[in-house]
C-alpha positions in Angstrom: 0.0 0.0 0.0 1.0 3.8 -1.0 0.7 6.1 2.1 1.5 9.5 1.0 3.4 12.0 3.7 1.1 14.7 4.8 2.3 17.9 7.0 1.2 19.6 9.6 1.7 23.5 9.4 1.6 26.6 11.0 1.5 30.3 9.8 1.5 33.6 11.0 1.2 37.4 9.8 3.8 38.5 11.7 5.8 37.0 14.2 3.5 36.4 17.6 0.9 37.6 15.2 -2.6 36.2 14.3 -1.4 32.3 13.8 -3.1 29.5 12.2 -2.7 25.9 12.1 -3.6 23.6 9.0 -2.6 20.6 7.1 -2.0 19.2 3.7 -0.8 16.4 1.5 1.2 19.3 -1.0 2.5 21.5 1.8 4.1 23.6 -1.2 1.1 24.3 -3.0 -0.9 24.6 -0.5 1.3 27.5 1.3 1.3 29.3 -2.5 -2.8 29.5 -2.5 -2.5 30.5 1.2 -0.2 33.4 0.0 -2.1 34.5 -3.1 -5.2 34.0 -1.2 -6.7 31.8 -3.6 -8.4 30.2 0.0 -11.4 31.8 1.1 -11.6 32.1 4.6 -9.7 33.3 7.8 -6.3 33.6 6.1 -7.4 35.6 3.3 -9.3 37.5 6.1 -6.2 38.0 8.2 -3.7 38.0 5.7 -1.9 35.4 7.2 0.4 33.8 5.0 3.9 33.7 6.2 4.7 29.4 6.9 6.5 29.6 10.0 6.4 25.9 11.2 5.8 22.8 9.8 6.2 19.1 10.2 6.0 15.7 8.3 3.1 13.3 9.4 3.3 9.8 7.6 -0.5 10.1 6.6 -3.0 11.9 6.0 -5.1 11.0 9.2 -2.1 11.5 11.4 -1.5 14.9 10.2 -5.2 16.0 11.0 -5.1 14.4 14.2 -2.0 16.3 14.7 -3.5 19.6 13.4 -6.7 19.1 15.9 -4.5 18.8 18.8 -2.4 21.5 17.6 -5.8 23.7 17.3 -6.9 23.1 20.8 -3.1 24.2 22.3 -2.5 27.5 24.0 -1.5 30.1 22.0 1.6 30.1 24.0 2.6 26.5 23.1 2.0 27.0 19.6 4.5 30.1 19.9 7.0 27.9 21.8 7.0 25.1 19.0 7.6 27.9 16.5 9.9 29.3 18.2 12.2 25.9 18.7 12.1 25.2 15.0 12.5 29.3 14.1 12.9 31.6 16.6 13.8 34.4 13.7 9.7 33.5 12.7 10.8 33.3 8.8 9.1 32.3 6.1 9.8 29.0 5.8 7.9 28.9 2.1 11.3 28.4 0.1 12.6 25.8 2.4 9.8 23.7 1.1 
């Protein structure tokens, strides 16, 4: 069987900004129709489309189990994971 990697990602206007946490199968093009706001909702809204964490999930249901848990942190944890992976909050779109 063919399990595809899925991610788990996190992005941000600014750093300690307005954050939000999502997941995909195509982290890359999913991040570009985040950023040219191709995506109705809350990050076209917010403009919130700098990728500031991510991480690899071996399938698809992982990843959204991942990304639930991840929705129901505290805003303060979410900041803390960022800032282990990058505490400069870059945009971590051409790493990708």
């Amino acid at each position: 069987m063919n399990v595809r990697k899925s991610y788990v990602y996190i992005l941000a206007d600014k750093p300690k900004g307005v954050l939000y946490v999502g997941s995909s199968l195509d982290l890359k093009r999913r991040i570009a129709r985040h950023k040219n706001e191709s995506l109705a909702g809350f990050t076209k809204k917010y403009h919130v489309h700098n990728l500031v964490y991510y991480e690899q999930a071996l399938n698809s249901n992982e990843a959204l189990k991942r990304e639930m848990k991840l929705k129901r942190w505290k805003r303060k944890w979410k900041i803390e994971l960022i800032e282990k992976m990058n505490p400069g909050w870059k945009d971590l779109y051409d790493k990708i």
